[in-house]
C-alpha positions as CSV (number, residue, x, y, z in Angstrom):
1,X,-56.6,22.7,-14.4
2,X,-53.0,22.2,-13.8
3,X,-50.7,22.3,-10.9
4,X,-48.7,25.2,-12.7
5,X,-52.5,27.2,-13.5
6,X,-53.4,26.4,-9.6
7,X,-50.4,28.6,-8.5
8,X,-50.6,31.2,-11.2
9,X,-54.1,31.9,-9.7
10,X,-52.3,32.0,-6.0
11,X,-49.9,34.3,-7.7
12,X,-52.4,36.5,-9.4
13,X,-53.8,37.8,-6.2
14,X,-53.2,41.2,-5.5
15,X,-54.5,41.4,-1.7
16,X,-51.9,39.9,0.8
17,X,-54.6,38.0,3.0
18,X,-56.0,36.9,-0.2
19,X,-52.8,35.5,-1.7
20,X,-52.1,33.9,1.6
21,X,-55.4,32.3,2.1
22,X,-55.1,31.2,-1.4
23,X,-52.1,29.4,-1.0
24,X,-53.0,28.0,2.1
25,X,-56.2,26.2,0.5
26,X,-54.0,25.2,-2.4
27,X,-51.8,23.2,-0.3
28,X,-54.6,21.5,1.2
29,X,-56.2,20.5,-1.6
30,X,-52.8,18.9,-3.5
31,X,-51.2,17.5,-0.2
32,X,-50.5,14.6,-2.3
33,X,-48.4,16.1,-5.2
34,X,-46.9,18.6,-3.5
35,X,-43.4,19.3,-4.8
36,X,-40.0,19.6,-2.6
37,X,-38.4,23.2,-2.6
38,X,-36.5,23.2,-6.0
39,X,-38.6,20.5,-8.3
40,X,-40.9,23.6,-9.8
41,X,-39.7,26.8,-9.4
42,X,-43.6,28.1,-9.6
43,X,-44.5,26.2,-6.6
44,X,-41.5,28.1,-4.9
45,X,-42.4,31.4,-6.1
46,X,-45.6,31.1,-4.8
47,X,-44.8,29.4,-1.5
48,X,-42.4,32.5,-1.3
49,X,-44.6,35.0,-1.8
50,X,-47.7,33.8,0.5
51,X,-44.9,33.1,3.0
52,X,-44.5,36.9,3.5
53,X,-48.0,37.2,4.6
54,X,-48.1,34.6,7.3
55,X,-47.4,33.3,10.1
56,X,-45.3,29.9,10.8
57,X,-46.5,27.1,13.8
58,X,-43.6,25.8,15.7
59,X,-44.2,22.5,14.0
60,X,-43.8,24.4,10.6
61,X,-40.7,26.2,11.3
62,X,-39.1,22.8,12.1
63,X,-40.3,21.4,8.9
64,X,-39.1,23.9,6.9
65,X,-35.5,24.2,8.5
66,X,-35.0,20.3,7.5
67,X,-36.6,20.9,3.9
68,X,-34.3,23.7,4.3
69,X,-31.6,21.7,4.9
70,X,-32.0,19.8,2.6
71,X,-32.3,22.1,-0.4
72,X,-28.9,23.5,0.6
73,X,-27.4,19.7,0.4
74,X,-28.6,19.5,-3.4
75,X,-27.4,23.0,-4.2
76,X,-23.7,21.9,-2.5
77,X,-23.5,19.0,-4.6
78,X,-21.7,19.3,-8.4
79,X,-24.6,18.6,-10.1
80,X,-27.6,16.4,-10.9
81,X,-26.4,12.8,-11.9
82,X,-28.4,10.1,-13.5
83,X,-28.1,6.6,-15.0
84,X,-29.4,5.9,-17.9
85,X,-31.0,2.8,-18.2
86,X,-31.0,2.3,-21.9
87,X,-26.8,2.5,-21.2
88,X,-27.2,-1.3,-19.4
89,X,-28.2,-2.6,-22.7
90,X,-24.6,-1.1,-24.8
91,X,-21.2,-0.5,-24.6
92,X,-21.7,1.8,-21.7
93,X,-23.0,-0.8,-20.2
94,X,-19.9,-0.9,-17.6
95,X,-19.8,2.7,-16.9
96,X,-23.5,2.8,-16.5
97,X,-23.4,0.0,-13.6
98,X,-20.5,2.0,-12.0
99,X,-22.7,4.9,-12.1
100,X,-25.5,3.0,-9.8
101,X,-23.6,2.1,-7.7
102,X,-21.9,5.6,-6.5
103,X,-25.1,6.8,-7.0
104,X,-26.4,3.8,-4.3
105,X,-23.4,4.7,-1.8
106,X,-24.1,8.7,-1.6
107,X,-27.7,8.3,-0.7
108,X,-26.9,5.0,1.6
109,X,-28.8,2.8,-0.4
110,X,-27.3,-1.0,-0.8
111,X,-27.1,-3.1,-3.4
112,X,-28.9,-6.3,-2.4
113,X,-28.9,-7.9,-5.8
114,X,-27.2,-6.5,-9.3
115,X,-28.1,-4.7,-12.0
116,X,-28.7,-6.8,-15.1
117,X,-30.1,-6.7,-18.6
118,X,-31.9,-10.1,-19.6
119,X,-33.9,-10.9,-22.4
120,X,-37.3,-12.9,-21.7
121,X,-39.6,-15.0,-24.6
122,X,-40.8,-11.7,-25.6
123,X,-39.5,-8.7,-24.0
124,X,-36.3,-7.4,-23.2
125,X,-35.7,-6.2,-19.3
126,X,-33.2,-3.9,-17.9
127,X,-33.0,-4.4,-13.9
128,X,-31.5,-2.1,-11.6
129,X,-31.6,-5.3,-9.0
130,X,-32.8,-4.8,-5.8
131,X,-31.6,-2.2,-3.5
132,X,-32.7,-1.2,0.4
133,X,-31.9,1.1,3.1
134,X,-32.7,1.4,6.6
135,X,-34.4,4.2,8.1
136,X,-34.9,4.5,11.8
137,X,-36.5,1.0,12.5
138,X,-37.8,0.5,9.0
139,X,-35.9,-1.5,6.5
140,X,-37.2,-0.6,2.8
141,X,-36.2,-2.9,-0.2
142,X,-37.1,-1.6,-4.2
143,X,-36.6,-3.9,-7.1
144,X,-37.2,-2.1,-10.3
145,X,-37.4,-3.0,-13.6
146,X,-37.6,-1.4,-17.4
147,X,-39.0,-3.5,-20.0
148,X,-37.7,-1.7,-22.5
149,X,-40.3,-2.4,-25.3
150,X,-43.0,-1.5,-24.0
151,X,-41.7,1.2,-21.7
152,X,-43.1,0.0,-18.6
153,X,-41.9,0.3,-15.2
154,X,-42.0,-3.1,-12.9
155,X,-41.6,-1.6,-9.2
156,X,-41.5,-4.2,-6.2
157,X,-41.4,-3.0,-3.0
158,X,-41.1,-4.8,0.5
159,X,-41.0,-2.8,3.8
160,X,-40.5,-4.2,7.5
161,X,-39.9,-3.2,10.8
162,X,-39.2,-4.4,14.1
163,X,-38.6,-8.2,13.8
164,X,-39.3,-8.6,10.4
165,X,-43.1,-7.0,10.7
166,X,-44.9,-5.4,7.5
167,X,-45.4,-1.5,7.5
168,X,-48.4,-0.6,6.1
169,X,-49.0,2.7,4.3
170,X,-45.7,3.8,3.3
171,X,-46.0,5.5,-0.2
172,X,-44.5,4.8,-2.6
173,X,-44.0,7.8,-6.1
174,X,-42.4,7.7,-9.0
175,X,-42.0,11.3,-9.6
176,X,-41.0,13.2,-13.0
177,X,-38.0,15.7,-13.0
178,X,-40.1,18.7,-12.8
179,X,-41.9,17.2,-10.3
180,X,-44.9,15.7,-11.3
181,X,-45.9,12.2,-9.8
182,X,-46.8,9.3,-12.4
183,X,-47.4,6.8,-9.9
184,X,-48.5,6.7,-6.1
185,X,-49.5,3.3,-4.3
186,X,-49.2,2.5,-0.1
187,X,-48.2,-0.6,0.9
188,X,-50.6,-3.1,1.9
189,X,-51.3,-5.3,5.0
190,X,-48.4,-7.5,4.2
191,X,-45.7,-4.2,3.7
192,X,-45.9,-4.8,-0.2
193,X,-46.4,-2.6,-3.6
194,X,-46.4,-4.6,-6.4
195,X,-46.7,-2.5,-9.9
196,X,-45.8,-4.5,-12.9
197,X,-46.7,-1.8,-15.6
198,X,-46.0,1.6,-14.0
199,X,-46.4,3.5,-17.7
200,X,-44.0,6.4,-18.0
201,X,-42.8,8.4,-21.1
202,X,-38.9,9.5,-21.8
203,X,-37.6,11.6,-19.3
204,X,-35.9,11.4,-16.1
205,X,-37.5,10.0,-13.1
206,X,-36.7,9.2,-9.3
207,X,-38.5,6.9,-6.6
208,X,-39.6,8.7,-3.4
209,X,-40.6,6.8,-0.2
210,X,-42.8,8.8,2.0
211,X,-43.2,7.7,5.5
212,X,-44.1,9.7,8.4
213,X,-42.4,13.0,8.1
214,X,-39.1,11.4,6.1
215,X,-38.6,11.5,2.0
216,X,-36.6,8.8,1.1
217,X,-35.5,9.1,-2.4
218,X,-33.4,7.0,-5.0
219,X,-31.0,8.5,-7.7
220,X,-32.2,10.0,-10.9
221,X,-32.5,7.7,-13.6
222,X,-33.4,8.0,-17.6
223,X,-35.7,6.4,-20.0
């Protein structure tokens, strides 16, 4: 059963304490995919309506006033903006790499090393370089590559703390437009994620970094 059938059984229920409980169990059970406000407008609904029939902890409301927040923030902004990766490989090619990088700058990412398009024995690559950003004491670095081919993802990922120690067990997603997660790894003992062949279809993705309470995400980008 899907996400989407899950929460039109949640919606389905006619008896308040019912629908609540219902949701309630729902978000316990799919903790791990759970969407942000906005990514799937049935999850909202739903979260909406069961919301009416219960009560919030302390440590809820506060959650909920910064996812809050944050939904605002999105809705301010002009619109959604994406790169297209295939555009590093033509004559957008320029354009394209601009478009990273303001993209970068408004979420305070950093480009650590460029964006390139190279051409292996076999394969053709588009790399969006390595980027990183530093959050509280944490400094998280991505690498990501499309081998264009074989549609593949290649996702490196190095986080460290305090003088240059590894953090375990930061997620890392690779999460669909409407909000569903292709690809979900914690970083091992030494900080890493190494995923060579993350296999996604066409469609418009984002990178998420999960750690404690915090959602780090990436810009939008295309395949």
């Amino acid at each position: 059963m899907t996400l989407n059938q899950q929460l039109a059984q949640v919606l389905a229920k006619s008896d308040e304490a019912e629908c609540a409980k219902s949701f309630e169990v729902f978000c316990q059970e799919q903790a791990s995919k759970m969407p942000l406000p906005g990514e799937n407008k049935d999850f909202d609904k739903a979260m909406w309506t069961a919301s009416q029939y219960m009560s919030l902890s302390k440590g809820d409301e506060r959650l909920l006033n910064r996812l809050t927040t944050k939904l605002l923030d999105q809705i301010a902004e002009p619109g959604e903006v994406e790169i297209k990766l295939r555009d590093l490989i033509g004559s957008t090619k320029q354009a394209a790499l601009q478009t990273w990088q303001e993209l970068l700058a408004s979420m305070s990412w950093q480009q650590m090393v460029p964006a390139v398009a190279m051409r292996g024995t076999s394969t053709q690559m588009v790399s969006l370089g390595t980027v990183q950003r530093v959050v509280d004491d944490m400094t998280i670095q991505v690498n990501m590559g499309w081998h264009v081919e074989q549609e593949h993802l290649r996702l490196l990922v190095q986080t460290k703390g305090k003088e240059q120690a590894a953090v375990q067990d930061v997620e890392i997603r690779v999460t669909e437009s409407q909000g569903d997660v292709v690809f979900s790894r914690r970083t091992n003992e030494d900080g890493t994620v190494v995923a060579p062949n993350v296999v996604i279809k066409s469609g418009q993705y984002k990178i998420q970094v999960l750690w404690l309470d915090n959602v780090i995400e990436t810009p939008f980008f295309r395949v």
